[in-house]
LOROTI-940939 format. One record per residue (C-alpha): residue in three letters; z, y, x negated. Coordinates in steps of 0.25 Angstrom, whole numbers. Each point is the difference from the previous one (the first is absolute). Layout:
N
PT:ALA:Z:Y:X
...
END
This chain:
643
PT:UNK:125:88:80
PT:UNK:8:-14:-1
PT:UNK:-3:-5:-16
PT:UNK:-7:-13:0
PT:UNK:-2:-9:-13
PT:UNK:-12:-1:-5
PT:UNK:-7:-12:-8
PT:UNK:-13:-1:-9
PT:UNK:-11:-5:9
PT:UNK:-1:-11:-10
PT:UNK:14:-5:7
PT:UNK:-7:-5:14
PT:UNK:-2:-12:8
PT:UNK:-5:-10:-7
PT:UNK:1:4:-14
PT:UNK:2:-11:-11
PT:UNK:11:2:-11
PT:UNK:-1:-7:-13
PT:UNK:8:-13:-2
PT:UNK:10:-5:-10
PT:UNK:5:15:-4
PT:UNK:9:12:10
PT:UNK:-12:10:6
PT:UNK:3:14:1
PT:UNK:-1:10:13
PT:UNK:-1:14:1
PT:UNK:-2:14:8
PT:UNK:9:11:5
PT:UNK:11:3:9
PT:UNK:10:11:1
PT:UNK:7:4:-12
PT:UNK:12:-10:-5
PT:UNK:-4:-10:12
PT:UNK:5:-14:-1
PT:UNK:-12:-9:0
PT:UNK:3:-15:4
PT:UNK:-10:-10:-1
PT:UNK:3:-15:8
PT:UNK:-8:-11:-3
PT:UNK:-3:-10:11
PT:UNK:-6:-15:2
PT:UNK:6:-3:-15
PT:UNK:6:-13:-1
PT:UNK:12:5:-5
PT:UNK:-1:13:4
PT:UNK:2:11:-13
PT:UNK:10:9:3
PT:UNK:-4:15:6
PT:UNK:-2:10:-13
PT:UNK:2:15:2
PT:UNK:-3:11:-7
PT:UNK:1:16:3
PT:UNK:-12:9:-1
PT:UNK:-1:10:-11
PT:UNK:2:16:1
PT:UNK:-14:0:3
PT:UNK:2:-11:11
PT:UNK:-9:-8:-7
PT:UNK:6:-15:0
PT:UNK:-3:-13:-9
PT:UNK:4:-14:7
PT:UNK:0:-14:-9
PT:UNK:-2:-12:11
PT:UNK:5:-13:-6
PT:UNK:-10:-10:-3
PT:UNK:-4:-9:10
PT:UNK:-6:-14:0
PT:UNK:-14:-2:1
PT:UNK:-5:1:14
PT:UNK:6:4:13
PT:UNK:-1:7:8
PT:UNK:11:12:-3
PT:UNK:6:10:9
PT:UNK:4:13:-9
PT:UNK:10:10:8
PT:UNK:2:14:-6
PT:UNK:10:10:4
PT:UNK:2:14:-3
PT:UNK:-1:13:7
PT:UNK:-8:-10:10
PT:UNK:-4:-12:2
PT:UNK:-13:-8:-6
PT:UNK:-4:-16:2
PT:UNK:-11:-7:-9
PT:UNK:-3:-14:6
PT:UNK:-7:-10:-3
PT:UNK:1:1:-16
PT:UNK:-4:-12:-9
PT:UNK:4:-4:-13
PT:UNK:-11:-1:-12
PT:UNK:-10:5:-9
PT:UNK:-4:14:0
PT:UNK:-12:4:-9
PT:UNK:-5:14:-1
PT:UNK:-16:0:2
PT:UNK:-6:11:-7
PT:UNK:-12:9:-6
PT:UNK:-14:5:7
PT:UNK:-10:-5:11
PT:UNK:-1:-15:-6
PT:UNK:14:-3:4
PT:UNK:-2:9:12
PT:UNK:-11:-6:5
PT:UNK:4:-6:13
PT:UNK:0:-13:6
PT:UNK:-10:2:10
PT:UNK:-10:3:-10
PT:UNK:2:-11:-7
PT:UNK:-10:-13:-3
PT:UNK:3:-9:14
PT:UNK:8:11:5
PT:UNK:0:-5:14
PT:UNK:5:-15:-3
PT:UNK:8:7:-10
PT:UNK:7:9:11
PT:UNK:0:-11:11
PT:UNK:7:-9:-9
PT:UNK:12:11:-5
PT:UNK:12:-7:6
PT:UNK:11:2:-10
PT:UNK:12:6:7
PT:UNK:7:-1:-13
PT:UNK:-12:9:-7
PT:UNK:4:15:3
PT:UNK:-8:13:-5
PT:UNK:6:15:-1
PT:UNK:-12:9:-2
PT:UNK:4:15:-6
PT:UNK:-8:11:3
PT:UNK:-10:9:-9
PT:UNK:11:9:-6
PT:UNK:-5:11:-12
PT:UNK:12:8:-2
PT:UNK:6:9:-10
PT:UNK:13:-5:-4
PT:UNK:4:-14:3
PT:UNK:4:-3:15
PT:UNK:13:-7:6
PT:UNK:-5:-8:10
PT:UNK:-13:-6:7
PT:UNK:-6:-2:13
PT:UNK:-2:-13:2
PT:UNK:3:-14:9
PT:UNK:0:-15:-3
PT:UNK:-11:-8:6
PT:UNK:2:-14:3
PT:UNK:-13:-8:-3
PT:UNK:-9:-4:12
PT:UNK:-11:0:5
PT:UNK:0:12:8
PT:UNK:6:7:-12
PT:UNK:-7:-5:-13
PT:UNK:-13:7:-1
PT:UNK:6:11:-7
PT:UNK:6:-4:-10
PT:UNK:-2:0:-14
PT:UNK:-9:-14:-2
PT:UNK:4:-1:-13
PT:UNK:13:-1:3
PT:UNK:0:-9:12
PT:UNK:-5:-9:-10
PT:UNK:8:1:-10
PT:UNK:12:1:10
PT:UNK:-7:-14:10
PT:UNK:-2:-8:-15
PT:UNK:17:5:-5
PT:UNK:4:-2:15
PT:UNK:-8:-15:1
PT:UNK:5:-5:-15
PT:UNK:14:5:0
PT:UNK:3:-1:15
PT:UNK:11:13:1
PT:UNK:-4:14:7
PT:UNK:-10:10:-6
PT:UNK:-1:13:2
PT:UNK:-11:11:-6
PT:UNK:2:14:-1
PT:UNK:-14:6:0
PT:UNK:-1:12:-7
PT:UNK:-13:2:-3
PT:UNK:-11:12:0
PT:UNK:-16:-1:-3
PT:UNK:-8:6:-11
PT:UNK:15:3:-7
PT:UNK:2:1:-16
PT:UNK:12:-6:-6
PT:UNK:6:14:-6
PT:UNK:2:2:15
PT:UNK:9:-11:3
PT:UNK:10:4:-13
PT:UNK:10:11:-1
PT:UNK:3:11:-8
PT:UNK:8:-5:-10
PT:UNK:-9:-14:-1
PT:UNK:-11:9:-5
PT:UNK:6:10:-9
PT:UNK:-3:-10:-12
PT:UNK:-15:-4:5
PT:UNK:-6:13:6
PT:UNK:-1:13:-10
PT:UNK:4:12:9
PT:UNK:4:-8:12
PT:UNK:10:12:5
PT:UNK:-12:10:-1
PT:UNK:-8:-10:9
PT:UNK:12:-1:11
PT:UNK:1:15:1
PT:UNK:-16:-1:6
PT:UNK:4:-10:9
PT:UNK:11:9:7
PT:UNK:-9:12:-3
PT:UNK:-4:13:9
PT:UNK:-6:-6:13
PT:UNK:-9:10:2
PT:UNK:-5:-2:-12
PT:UNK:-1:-15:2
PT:UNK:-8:2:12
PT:UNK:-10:8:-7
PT:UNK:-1:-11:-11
PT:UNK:-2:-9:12
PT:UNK:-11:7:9
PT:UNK:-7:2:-15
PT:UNK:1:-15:-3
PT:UNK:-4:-6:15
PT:UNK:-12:9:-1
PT:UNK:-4:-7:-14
PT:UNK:4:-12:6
PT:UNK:-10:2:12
PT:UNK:-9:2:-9
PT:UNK:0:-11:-8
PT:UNK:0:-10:11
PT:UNK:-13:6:4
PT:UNK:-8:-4:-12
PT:UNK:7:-11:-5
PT:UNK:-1:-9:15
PT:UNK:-10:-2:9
PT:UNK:1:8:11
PT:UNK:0:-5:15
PT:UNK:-14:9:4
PT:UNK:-9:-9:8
PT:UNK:3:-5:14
PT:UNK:-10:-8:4
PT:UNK:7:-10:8
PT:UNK:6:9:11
PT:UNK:-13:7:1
PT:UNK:-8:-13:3
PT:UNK:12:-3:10
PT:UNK:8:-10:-7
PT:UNK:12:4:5
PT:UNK:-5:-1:15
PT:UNK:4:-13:11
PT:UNK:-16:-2:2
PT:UNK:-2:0:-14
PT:UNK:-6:-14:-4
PT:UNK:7:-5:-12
PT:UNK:-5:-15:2
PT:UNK:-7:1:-15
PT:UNK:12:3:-8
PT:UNK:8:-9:-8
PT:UNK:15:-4:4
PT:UNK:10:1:-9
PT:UNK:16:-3:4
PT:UNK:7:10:-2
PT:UNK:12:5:-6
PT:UNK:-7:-1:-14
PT:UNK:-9:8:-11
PT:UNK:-15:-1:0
PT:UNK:1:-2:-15
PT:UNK:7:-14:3
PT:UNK:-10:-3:11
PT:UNK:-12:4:-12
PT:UNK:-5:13:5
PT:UNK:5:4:-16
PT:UNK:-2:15:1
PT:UNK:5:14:6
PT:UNK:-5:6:12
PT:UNK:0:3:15
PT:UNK:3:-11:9
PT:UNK:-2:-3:16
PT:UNK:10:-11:6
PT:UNK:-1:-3:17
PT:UNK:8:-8:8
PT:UNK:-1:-1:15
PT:UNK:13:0:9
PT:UNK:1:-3:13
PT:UNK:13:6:10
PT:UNK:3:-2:10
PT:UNK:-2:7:15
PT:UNK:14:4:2
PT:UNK:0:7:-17
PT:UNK:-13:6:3
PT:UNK:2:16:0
PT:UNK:14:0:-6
PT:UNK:3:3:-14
PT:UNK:-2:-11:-10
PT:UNK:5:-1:-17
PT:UNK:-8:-5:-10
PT:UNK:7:-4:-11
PT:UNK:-10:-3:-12
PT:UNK:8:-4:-10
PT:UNK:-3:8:-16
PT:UNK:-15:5:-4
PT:UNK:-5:0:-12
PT:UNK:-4:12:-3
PT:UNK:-3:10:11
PT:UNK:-5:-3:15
PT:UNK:-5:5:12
PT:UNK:4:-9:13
PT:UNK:-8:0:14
PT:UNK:2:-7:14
PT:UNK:-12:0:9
PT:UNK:-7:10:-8
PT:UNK:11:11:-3
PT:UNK:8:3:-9
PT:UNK:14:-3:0
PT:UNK:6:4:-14
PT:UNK:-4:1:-14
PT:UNK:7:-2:-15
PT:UNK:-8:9:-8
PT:UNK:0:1:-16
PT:UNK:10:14:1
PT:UNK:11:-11:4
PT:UNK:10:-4:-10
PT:UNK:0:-14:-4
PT:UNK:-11:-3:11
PT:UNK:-1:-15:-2
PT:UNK:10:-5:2
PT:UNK:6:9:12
PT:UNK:0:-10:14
PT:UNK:-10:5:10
PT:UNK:7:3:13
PT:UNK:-9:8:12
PT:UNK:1:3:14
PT:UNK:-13:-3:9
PT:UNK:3:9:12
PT:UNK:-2:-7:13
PT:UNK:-14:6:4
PT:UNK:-6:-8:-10
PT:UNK:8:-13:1
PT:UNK:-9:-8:11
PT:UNK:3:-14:9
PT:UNK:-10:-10:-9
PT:UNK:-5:1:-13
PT:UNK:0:11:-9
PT:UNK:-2:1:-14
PT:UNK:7:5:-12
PT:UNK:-7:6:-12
PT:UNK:6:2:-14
PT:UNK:-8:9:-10
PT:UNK:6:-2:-13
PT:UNK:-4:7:-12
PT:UNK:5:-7:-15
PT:UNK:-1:10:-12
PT:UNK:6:-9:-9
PT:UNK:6:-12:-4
PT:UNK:1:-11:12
PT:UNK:-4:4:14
PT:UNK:2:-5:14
PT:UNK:10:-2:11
PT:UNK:13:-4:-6
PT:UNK:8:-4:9
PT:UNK:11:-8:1
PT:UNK:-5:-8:13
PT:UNK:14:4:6
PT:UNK:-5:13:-1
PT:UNK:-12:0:8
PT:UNK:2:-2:16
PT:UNK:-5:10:10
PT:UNK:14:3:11
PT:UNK:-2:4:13
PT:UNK:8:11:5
PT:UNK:0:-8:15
PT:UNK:8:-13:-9
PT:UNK:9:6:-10
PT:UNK:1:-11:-10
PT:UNK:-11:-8:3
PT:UNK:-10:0:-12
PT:UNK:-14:-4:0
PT:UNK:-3:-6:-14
PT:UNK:-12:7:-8
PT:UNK:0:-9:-12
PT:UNK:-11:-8:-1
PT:UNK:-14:0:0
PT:UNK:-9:15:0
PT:UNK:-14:3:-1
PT:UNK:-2:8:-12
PT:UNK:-12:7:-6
PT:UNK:-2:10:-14
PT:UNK:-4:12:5
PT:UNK:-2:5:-16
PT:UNK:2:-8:-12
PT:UNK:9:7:-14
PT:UNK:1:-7:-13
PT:UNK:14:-3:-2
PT:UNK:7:12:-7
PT:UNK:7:-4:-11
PT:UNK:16:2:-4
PT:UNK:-4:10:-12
PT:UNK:-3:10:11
PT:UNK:12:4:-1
PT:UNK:0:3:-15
PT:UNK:-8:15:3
PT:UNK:11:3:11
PT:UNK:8:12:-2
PT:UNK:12:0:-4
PT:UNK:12:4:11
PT:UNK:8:10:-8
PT:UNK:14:-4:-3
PT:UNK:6:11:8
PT:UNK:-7:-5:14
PT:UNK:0:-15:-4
PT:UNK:15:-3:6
PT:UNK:0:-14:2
PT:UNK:-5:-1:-16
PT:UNK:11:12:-7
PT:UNK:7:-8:-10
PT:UNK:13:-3:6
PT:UNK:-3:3:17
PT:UNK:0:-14:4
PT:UNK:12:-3:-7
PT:UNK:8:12:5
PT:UNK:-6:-3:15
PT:UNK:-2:-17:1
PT:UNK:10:-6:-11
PT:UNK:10:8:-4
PT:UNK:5:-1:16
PT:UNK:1:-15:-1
PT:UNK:9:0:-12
PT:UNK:10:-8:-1
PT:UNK:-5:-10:12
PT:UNK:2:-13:-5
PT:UNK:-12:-6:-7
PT:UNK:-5:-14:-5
PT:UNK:-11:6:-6
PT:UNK:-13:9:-1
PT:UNK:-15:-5:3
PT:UNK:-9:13:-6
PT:UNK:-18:0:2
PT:UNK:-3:14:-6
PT:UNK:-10:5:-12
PT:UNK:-12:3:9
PT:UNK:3:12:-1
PT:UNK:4:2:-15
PT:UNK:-12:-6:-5
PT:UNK:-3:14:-7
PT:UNK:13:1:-4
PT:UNK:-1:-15:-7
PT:UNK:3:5:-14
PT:UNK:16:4:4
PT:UNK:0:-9:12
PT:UNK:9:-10:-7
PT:UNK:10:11:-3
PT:UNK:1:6:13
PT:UNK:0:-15:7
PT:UNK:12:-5:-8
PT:UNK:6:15:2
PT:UNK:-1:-3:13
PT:UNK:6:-15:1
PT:UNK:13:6:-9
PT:UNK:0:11:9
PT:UNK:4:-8:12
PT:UNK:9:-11:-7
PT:UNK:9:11:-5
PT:UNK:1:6:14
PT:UNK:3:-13:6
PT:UNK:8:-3:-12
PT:UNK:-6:-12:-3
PT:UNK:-9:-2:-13
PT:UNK:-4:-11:2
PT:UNK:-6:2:16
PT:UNK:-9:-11:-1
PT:UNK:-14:9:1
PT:UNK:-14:-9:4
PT:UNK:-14:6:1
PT:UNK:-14:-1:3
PT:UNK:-11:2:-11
PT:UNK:-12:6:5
PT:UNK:-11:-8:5
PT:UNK:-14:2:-1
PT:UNK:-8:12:4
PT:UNK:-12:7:-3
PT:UNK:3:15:-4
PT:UNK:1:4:-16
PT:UNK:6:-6:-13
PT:UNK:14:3:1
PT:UNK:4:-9:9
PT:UNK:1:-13:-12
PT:UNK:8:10:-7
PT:UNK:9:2:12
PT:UNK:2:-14:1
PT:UNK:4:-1:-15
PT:UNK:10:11:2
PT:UNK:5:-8:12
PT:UNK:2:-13:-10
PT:UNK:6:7:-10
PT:UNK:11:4:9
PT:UNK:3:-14:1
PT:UNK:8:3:-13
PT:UNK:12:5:9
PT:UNK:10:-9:3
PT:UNK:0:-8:14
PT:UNK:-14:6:4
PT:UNK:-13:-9:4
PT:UNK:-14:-1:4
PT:UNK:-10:-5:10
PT:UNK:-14:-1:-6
PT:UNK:-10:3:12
PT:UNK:-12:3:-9
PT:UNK:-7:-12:8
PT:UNK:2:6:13
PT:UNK:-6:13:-1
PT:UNK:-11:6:10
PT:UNK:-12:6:-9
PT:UNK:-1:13:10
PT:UNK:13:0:6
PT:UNK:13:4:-3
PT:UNK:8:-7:8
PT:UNK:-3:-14:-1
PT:UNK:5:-8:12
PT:UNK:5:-12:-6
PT:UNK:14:4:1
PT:UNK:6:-13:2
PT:UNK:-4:-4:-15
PT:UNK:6:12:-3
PT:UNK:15:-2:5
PT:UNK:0:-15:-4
PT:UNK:-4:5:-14
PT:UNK:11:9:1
PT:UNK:11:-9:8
PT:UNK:-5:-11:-13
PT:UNK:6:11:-10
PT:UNK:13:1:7
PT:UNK:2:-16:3
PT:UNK:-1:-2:-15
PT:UNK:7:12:-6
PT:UNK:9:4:11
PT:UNK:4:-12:7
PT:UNK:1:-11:-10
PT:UNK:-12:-7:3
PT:UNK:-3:-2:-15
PT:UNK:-10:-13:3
PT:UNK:-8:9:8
PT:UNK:-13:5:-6
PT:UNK:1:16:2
PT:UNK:-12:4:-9
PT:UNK:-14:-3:-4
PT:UNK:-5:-3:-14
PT:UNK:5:14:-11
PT:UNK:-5:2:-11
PT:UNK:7:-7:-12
PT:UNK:-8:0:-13
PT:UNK:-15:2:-4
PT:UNK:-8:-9:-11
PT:UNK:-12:9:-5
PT:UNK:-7:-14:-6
PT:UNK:-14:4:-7
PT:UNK:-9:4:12
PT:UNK:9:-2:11
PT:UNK:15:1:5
PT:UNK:9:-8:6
PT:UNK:9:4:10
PT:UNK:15:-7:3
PT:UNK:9:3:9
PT:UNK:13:-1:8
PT:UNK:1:-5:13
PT:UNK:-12:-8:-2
PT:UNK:3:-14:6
PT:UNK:-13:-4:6
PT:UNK:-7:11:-5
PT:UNK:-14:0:9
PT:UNK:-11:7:6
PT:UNK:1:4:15
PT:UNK:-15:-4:4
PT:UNK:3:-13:-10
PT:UNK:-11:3:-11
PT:UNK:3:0:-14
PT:UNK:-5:14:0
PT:UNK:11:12:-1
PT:UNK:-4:14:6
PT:UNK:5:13:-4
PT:UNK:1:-1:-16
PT:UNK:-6:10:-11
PT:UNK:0:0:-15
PT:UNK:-1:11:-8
PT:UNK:-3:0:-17
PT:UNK:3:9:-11
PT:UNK:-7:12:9
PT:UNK:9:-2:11
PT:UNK:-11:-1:10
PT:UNK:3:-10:9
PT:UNK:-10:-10:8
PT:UNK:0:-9:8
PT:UNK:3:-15:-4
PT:UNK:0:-15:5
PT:UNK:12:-6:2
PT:UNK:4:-14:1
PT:UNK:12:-9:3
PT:UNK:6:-8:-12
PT:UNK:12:-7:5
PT:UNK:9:10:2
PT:UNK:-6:9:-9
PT:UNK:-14:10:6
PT:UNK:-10:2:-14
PT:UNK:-8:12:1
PT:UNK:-14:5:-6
PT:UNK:-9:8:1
PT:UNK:-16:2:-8
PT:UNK:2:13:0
PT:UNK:14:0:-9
PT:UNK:-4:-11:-12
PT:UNK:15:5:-6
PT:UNK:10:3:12
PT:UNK:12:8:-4
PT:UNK:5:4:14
PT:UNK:-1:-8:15
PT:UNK:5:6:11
PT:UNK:0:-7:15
PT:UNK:-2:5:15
PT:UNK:0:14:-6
PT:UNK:-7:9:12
PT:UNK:3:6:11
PT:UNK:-7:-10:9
PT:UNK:-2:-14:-9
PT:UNK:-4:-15:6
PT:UNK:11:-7:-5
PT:UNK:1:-15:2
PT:UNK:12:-5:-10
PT:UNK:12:-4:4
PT:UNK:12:-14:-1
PT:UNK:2:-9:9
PT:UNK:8:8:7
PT:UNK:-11:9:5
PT:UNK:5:11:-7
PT:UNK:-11:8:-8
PT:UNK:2:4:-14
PT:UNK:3:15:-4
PT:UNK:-10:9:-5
PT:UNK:1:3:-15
PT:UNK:-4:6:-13
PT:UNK:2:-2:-14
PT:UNK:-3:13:-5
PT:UNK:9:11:-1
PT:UNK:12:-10:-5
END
């Protein structure tokens, strides 16, 4: 077998390599090859740089640093032979943390303008796969993307904004490495030696990670069949089905009465505010030389569960045993019997336990293709009648708070260390010009420590990059309903500030009260991109922060709040009114408070505390809020007890 050189895949078409600095390559070969690296489309050209593999055959390459742009050409040679084109000159940030910063594109608010509009050849992604592993991992799976329209509904929204708003203001190449993994705690994302000094017995907890897997299995079964039953009681469960019973999923059905709503969307955002079962109908009409061929019906993500129909039969399903159900694009085959010359009709029956329900889209995603016109696609965005087959009250976020716990030897994705060894430690030492971070959800129950383990984590990866002061920007948590940590959180994610070259975007304000994952993620990355103007990029005139917390009055029966950041300190709606402040007195029971704007200055009182000793703001997990400069950037939640 003829020896081949090999290359990390973060080393592909496309990839971005950080300006201003020489960027390392690595990968194997044969033991002792001499590695040379020629550089091409550079104005003047470096000279080749060479290197021979180690005993091991694993090899380290330094390419020269290149000016900003391109494109590049880089020619490898070894055992064999291996070309990257098309490479670009830029910045590269490392987007990071769980599902908020893995939310995609395509679920986004606007999505389909959004995507329709992703023309930025000189934005590129690299996605990394979902890797737990045991000991930390060489090398990655992964390609660059350039940004388009065809390619940009997967990608990390956050970070498409955050890479547009750097890409727009500083006019150089920006590539995001996406390396990201839903429902994850940060513990996860640090190594070994990161967490010796936070996290007692941290070995013994790596040793049930790797432990017997028979063992592991048994733990698992035991813990899916708690898991089972849990979902049972603590969800409504899909048992009626009226609708297909009184034929609503039948061509001859007459569906004149219901409503029209234009889909992709949420019924919560079209005022149907609850949970529930669903009907949506659109009629189709195909043509004679389609009908009795295959035909695809591509109905973007459904939110939760559904079960889809053409003329009457069923044609696939979602169903609640389905990982991750909503946000999986529907894709189903209508056989040929059924597909008829004229007008059919589709029928989606989509069942919302919780949170936001609907047809989600994106509209890029919905067309029906004919098996007789590969390519051709029949658009199903749009209008669709629709009619509540059962109404649920909204199920709140603190359902999941009598959830059983996943044991630590099963929960791979959440071992401490597991996402480091499989989904970081293979992208050290690419060239970075920083990390964008939104994490926390998942260590609200761990609030109490979560500053220690966060800025663990932060010094962890500067020292393996060898860089301490990685410039290192992140997303407090917005607003959701689901128990009293969550404020908490948010304060341990403040104090972290208190490590050098770190930052925060404040999205208290754009929270969704029973969702999770709000969808305004463009505010998001420009919050983010705002940090790294200021701090990273000079731009000192830029106003990078709402109103902080700088000192507190406590004057008779009221107190008086000042603060940084406060140039045209106002109210969002433009009342004198300020939501989201309590007082508390001597008994440190807080209630809540009026709240006014003087100057720049907001006074507090409240009936209830004739003496305040103590005022805290936005301090919930889901809070109105409506403070912010003149920036529109909202002030950060508070408290004055406790210091």
């Amino acid at each position: 077998m003829l020896a081949v050189i090999l290359l990390s895949g973060l080393f592909s078409d496309h990839m971005v390599l950080q300006r201003g600095r020489s960027n390392p390559l690595w990968g194997t070969d044969q033991p002792r090859q001499v590695i040379t690296l020629t550089v091409e489309g550079a104005k003047p050209a470096p000279a080749p740089v060479q290197v021979s593999a180690a005993a091991d055959g694993t090899w380290k390459i330094v390419c020269p640093e290149l000016p900003a742009g391109g494109p590049y050409r880089l020619h490898l040679s070894g055992s064999s032979e291996r070309v990257i084109n098309d490479v670009l000159s830029g910045d590269v940030w490392l987007a990071s943390g769980q599902s908020n910063m893995e939310f995609p594109l395509s679920r986004a608010m606007d999505a389909d303008h959004e995507i329709a509009a992703a023309n930025w050849p000189e934005i590129r992604f690299a996605k990394i796969p979902l890797i737990a592993a045991h000991a930390p991992r060489a090398s990655v799976d992964t390609a660059w993307n350039v940004t388009s329209p065809t390619t940009a509904a997967t990608f990390t929204a956050v970070g498409y904004f955050f890479a547009r708003e750097i890409h727009r203001r500083m006019h150089v190449p920006v590539g995001i490495i996406d390396s990201t993994w839903g429902g994850t705690r940060v513990e996860a994302w640090t190594s070994r030696e990161g967490l010796r000094g936070v996290i007692p017995g941290i070995d013994q907890e790596l040793g049930q990670f790797a432990g017997n897997e028979a063992e592991r299995e048994r733990i698992r079964a035991e813990y899916l069949a708690k898991r089972a039953a849990w979902e049972k009681t603590a969800f409504p469960q899909d048992t009626t089905h009226v609708g297909e019973d009184q034929g609503w999923a039948q061509l001859a059905f007459d569906d004149h009465a219901w409503r029209t709503m234009v889909l992709p969307t949420t019924w919560q955002a079209q005022g149907f505010n609850a949970n529930g079962c669903v009907w949506f109908r659109r009629k189709i009409a195909i043509p004679a030389d389609e009908a009795g061929r295959d035909l695809v019906l591509h109905l973007g993500a459904i939110d939760d569960f559904d079960t889809s129909f053409w003329n009457g039969e069923r044609i696939g399903a979602i169903q609640q045993d389905t990982p991750d159900a909503y946000q999986k694009p529907r894709v189903y085959t209508v056989p040929g019997r059924l597909v008829h010359a004229g007008e059919n009709v589709i029928a989606v029956r989509v069942f919302d336990r919780y949170g936001d329900g609907g047809m989600m889209g994106p509209a890029v995603a919905m067309f029906a293709e004919s098996s007789v016109h590969p390519g051709e696609r029949q658009p199903l965005h749009g209008p669709w009648r629709w009619q509540v087959e059962r109404e649920i009250p909204l199920v709140s976020g603190d359902v999941y708070n009598s959830a059983p716990p996943i044991p630590a030897a099963i929960d791979d994705q959440n071992a401490a260390t597991s996402l480091f060894n499989g989904m970081i430690a293979p992208l050290v030492p690419y060239g970075l010009r920083g990390v964008i971070w939104y994490q926390g959800e998942a260590n609200v129950r761990q609030h109490a420590t979560y500053r220690d383990r966060f800025t663990a984590m932060i010094r962890d990866w500067r020292g393996r990059w060898g860089e301490g002061t990685l410039p290192f920007y992140f997303v407090q948590l917005a607003s959701f309903t689901e128990n009293a940590g969550w404020p908490y959180l948010r304060e341990a994610q403040t104090e972290t500030l208190a490590e050098p070259a770190t930052g925060m975007a404040v999205t208290i304000d754009l929270g969704e009260i029973h969702n999770i994952h709000p969808r305004n993620k463009q505010e998001v990355g420009r919050r983010l991109a705002l940090v790294a103007l200021h701090q990273s990029y000079g731009e000192k005139d830029l106003v990078a922060s709402g109103p902080t917390l700088a000192q507190v009055e406590m004057t008779g029966s009221s107190a008086r709040v000042r603060w940084h950041h406060a140039n045209g300190l106002r109210t969002r709606d433009h009342g004198r009114a300020v939501l989201g402040f309590e007082l508390a007195g001597a008994d440190g029971v807080y209630h809540a408070a009026d709240a006014h704007l003087e100057g720049e200055t907001v006074v507090v009182s409240s009936a209830a505390v004739p003496q305040p000793h103590n005022v805290r703001y936005a301090w919930a997990d889901y809070v109105d809020v409506n403070l912010e400069n003149s920036e529109g950037l909202p002030a950060t939640p508070f408290r004055t007890d406790g210091f």
